[in-house]
TORVEX-492815 format. One record per atom (N, C-alpha, C): y, z, x. Coordinates in steps of 0.1 Angstrom, whole numbers, plus 5000, padded with zeros to 4 digits. Example, Ala and Ser with C-alpha at 12.3 -4.5 7.8 and 13.67 -1.06 7.14 Angstrom:
494350785132
495550785123
496750785132
497850715128
498950715137
500050795129
***
This chain:
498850005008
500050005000
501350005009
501849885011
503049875017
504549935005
505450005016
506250025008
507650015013
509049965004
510149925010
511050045005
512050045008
513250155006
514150075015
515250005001
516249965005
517750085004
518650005009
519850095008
519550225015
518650235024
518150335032
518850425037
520250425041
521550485053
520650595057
521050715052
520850835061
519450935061
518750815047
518050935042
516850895049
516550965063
515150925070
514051015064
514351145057
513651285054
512251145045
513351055035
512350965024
511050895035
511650835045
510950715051
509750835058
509650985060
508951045067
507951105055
508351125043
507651135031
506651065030
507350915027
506150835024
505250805035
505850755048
504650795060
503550895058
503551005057
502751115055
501851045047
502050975037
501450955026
500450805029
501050705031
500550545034
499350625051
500150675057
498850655067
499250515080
497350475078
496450375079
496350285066
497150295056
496650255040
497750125041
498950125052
500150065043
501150085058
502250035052
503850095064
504450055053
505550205056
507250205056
507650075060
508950015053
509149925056
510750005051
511749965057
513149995054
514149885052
515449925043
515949795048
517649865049
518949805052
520349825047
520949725053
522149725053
523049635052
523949625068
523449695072
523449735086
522549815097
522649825106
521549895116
521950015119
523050055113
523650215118
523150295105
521650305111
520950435096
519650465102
519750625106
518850695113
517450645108
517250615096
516150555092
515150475094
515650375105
515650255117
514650325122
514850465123
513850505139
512350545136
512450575125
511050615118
510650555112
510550465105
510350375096
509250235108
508050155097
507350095105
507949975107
508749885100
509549845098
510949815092
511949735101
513049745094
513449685093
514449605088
515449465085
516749485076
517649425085
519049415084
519049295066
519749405055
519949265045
521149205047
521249095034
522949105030
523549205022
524249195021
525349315010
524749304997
524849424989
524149404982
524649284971
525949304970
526749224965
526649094965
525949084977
526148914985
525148814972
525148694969
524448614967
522948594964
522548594981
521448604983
520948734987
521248824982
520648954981
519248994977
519248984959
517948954953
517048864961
517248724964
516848614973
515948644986
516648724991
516448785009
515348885004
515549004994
514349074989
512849024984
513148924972
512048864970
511248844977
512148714990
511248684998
510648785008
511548865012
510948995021
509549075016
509849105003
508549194995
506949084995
507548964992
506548864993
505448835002
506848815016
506048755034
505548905038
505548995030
505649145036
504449245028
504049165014
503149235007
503349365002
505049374996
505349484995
504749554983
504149674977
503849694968
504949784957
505349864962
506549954961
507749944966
509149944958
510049954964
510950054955
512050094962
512150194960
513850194969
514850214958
516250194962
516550374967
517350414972
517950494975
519550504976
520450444967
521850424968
522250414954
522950434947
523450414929
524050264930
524150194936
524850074936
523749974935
523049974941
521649874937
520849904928
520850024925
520050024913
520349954902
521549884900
521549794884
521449674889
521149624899
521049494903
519249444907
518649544912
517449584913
516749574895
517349614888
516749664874
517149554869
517849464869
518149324862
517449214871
516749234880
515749174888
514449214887
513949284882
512749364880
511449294879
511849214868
510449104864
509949044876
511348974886
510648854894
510348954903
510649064910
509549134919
507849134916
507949214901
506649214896
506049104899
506748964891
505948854891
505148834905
505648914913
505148884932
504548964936
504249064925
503349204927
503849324933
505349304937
506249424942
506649484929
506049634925
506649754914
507949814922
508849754912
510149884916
510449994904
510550084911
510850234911
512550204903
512450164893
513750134884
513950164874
515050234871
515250264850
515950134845
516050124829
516050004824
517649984826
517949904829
519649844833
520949964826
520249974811
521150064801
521750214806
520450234810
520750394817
521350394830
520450274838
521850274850
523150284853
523350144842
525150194840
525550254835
524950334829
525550514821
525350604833
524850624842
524350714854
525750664864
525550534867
526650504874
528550494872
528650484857
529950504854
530050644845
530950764852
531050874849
531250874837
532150744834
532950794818
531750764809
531050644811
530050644802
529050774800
529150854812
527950934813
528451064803
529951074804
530551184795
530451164781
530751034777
530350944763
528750984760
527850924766
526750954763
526451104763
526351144772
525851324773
526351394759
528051374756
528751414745
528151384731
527951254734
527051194718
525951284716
525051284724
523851344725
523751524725
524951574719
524851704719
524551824735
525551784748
524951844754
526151864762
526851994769
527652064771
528351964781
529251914783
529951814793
531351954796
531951884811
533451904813
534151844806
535251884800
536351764791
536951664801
537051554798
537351474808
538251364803
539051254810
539751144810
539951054814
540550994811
540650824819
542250784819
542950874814
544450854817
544950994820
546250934830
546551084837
547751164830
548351044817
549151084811
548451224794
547251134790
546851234782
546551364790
545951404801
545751474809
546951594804
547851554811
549251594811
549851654797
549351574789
550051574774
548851734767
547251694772
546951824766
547151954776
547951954787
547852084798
549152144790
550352024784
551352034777
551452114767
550252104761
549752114745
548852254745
548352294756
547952444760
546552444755
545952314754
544252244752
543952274769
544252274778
543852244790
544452284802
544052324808
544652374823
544452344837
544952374846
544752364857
543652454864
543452434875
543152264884
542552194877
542652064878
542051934872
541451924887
539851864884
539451784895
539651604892
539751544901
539951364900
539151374913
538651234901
537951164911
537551014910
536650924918
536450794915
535750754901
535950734889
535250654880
533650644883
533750544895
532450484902
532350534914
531350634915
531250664933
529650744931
529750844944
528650914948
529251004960
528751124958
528751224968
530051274964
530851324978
532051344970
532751274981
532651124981
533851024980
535151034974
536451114975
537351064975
537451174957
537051304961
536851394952
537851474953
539051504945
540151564949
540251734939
541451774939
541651874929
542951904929
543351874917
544951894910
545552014909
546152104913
546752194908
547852204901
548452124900
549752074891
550351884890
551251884883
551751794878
551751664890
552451704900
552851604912
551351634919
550451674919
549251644922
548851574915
548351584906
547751444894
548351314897
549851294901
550251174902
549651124919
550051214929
549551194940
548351174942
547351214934
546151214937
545751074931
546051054918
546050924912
545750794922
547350804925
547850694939
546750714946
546550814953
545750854966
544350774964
543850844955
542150784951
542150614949
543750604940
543350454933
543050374953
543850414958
544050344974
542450364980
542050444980
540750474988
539550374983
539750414964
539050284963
538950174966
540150134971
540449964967
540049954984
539550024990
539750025009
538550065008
537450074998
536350115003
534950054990
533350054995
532649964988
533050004970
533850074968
533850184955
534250054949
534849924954
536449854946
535349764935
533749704944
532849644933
532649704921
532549844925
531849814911
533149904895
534849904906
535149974899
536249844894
535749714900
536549624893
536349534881
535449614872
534949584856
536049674848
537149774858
537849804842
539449844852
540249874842
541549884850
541250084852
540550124850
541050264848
539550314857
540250324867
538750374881
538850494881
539750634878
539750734879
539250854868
538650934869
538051024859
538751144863
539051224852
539651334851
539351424847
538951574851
537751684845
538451794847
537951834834
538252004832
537352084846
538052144855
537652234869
536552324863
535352354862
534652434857
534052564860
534652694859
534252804869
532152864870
531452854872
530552904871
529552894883
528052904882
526952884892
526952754894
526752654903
526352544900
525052534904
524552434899
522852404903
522452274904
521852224909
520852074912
519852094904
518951974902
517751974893
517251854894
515651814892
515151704894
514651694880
514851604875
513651574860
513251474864
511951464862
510551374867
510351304854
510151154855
509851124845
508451024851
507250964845
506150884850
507150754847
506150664849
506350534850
506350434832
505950514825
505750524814
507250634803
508350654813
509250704808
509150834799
507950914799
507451044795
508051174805
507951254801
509151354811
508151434815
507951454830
506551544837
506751704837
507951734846
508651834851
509851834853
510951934852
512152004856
512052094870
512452024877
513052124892
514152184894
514552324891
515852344894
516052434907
517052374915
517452464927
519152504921
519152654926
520652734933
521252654944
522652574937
523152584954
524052664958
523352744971
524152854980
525052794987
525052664995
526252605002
525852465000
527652395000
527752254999
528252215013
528152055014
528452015030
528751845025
530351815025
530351645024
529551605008
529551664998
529051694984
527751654984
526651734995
525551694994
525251854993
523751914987
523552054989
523452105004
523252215014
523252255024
522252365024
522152425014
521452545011
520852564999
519852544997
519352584982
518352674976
518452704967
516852844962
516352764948
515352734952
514252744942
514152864928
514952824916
515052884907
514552894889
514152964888
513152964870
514852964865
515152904855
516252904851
516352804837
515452924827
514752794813
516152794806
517152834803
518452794800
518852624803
518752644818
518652494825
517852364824
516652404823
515352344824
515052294810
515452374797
514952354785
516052234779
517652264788
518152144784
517452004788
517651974803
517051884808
515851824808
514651874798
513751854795
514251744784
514851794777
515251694766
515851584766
517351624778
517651494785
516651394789
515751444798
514851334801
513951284789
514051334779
513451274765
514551174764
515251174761
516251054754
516751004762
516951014780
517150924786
516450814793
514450864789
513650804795
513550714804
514550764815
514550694831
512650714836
512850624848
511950634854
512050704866
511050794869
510750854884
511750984883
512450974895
513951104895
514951074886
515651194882
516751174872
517651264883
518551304893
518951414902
520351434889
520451564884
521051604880
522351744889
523751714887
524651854890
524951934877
524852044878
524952124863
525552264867
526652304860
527352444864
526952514854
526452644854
526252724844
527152834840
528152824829
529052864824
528752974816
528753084816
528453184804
527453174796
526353144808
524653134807
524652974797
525952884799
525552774791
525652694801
525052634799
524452504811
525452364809
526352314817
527052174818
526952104825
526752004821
526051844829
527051814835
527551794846
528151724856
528251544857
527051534861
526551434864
525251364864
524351264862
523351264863
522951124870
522351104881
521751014889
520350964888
520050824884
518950804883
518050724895
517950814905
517450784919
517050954924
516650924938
516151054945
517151074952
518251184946
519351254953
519351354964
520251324971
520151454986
519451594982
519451684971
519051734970
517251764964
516951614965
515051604962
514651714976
515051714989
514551754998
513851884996
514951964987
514452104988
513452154975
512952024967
512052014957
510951994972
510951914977
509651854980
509351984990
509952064996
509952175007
509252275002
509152294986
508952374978
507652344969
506752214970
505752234968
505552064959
506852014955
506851914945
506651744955
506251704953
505351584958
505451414951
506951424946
507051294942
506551154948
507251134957
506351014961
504751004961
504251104965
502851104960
502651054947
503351124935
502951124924
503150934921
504550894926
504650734923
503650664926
503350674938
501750584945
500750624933
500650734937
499150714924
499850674906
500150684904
500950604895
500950444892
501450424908
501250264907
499650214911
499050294915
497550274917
496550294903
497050374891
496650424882
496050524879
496050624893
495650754897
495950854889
495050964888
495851054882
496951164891
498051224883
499051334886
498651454882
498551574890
498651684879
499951734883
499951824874
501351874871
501951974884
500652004890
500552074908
501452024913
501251854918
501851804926
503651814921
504251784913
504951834905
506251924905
505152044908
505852194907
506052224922
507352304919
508152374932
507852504930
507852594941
507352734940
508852804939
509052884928
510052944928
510153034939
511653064943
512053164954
512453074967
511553014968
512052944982
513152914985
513652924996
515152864999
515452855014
515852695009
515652595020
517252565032
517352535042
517852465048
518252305054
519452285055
519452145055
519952165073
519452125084
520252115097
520451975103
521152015107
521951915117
521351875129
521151795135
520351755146
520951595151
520851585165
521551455172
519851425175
519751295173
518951215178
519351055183
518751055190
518650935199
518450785193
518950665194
518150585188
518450435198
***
C-alpha cells in the first residue's frame, strides 16, 4: 500500500506515522510546492509539485499516483482539500482513494463565515461574529457587544494574521493591517471569491480545547478525542492533556452526525460556563492530531484498514485519558 501526503510543509510527525505502519507493505511518498519541508527527510519518496492553484496541479497528481501506484492519499493543508474533493472520481478511476470530505463541507470548514452560518443554523454555541467592521462598531455602540474583538482572515489557518481589537482605532488599523497581509500572502486565492476577507468575533473568556472527531469512510462518526490546551505556540497547540470532558464530546459527537466528513474533523472549542463553543472546525488532520495519536489513538492505522476493508475497533481509536504531551523543538539537518 503506497501512500501520498500532499501539501506536506512541516508535518513530518504524519510521514513517520504512516511509515511505522506500510513497513515492507508500501512507501511514503510526499509531495509540496517546494523543497523547504522537513518532510523531504523522512519520507521514501518526494517530489516537488506545482501550486496548488496552478493548472496542472490535478494533472501532475494523477499522473504521479498513477506511475507511482499510489493507493492513499491524503492532503495535509485546508487549501487543497476543495480542489482534491472536486477531483475525487478521476483519482479513484486510477485506484488512488483520497482521504476527502464531499466539496460542501469543505468550503464550510474553509470559510469561517460559512462555518459560523452553519454551526448557528444547526443549534450549536458559536462566537458572535461579522463581516463588517462598521456593524461591529454599531453593536459595541449599542451595548450588544464589547471589547476586545478578535479579527482575523476570513480564509486562513493557524493564526496567520490573527489580531485583537481593543478599541475603535484598532478595528480600523487592524482592518487595513490584515486586509494588506492577505493580499501579500497565499491567503489572496482563496479570499478572492468575496469582497469582505475579514471575520470579526466576539473575544471569548474561558478553557479552550482541541478535539478530533473521527468519522469512517462511510461518514459514520467513530470517536471524539478531546485534549486541554496548556500552551499555544504560532496558533498550533504546544502542550496538551488528554481529557474526559462529555459536555465537549456529546456536542461534537453530533457535529460529526450532521457534518459527515470523512476521517478527521480537528476542532477549537472554548468552554464558557461549562458550555462548549465552536471556534472553528477543520476537516483534515490538525497540528493537534499529535497528541491524540501519543495517547493511544491510531488513525492512520484505522484509514488503511479501511481502505483494505479491515476491521477498526474502537481501541485503536481511543486516547488514554490523563496523558499530557509535549511538542519540542529540534534542528535537524537536511
Amino acid at each position: 500500500m503506497n501512500i501520498l501526503l500532499t501539501s506536506v510543509g512541516r508535518r513530518a510527525y504524519m510521514v513517520k506515522y504512516f511509515k511505522e505502519l506500510v513497513k515492507e507493505e508500501g512507501l511514503v511518498h510526499v509531495c509540496n510546492s517546494d523543497n523547504k519541508s522537513i518532510a523531504f527527510k523522512y519520507a521514501d519518496k518526494k517530489v516537488i509539485s506545482p501550486l496548488i492553484y496552478d493548472e496542472n496541479y490535478i494533472p501532475f497528481l494523477l499522473n504521479y499516483c498513477k506511475e507511482n501506484n499510489i493507493g492513499i492519499l491524503i492532503s495535509l493543508f485546508d487549501i487543497d482539500l476543495l480542489i482534491l474533493a472536486k477531483h475525487k472520481k478521476q483519482f479513484e478511476e486510477i485506484g488512488t482513494k483520497v482521504i476527502v470530505s464531499d466539496p460542501k463541507i469543505i468550503e464550510i470548514c474553509n470559510d469561517k463565515w460559512k462555518t459560523y452560518i452553519f454551526l448557528k443554523e444547526n443549534g450549536f454555541k458559536v462566537p458572535i461574529s461579522y463581516l463588517k467592521v462598521y456593524d461591529v462598531i454599531a453593536d459595541i455602540k449599542n451595548g450588544f457587544l464589547k471589547y476586545p474583538i478578535v479579527v482575523k482572515p476570513r480564509f486562513g489557518c493557524g493564526s496567520l494574521s490573527v489580531a485583537i481589537a481593543y478599541d475603535e482605532n484598532d478595528l480600523y488599523y487592524l482592518t487595513k493591517k490584515i486586509t494588506k497581509e492577505i493580499e501579500n500572502s497565499y491567503l489572496k486565492y482563496e479570499s478572492a471569491v468575496t469582497l469582505e476577507k475579514i471575520i470579526y468575533q466576539e473575544y471569548l473568556i474561558g478553557q479552550e480545547y482541541g478535539a478530533d472527531i473521527i468519522n469512517n469512510l462511510d461518514s459514520q462518526v467513530m470517536n471524539v478525542n478531546v485534549r486541554k490546551k496548556i500552551a499555544m505556540r504560532s496558533g498550533e497547540t504546544d502542550i496538551a492533556e488528554i481529557v474526559d470532558e462529555p459536555n465537549i464530546s456529546n456536542v461534537l459527537f453530533r457535529l460529526g452526525r450532521i457534518t459527515k466528513h470523512i476521517g478527521n474533523m480537528d476542532c477549537d472549542i472554548f468552554l464558557v460556563d461549562e458550555e462548549p463553543y465552536i471556534l472553528e472546525i477543520n476537516a483534515r488532520f490538525g497540528g493537534g492530531y499529535p497528541f491524540s495519536h501519543i495517547a493511544g489513538c491510531n488513525l492512520p492505522k484505522a484509514i488503511i484498514n479501511w481502505v483494505k476493508g479491515e476491521n477498526v475497533s474502537k481501541d485503536m481509536l481511543t486516547c488514554e485519558t490523563g496523558v499530557i504531551a509535549f511538542k519540542e523543538i529540534e534542528i535537524t539537518k537536511i
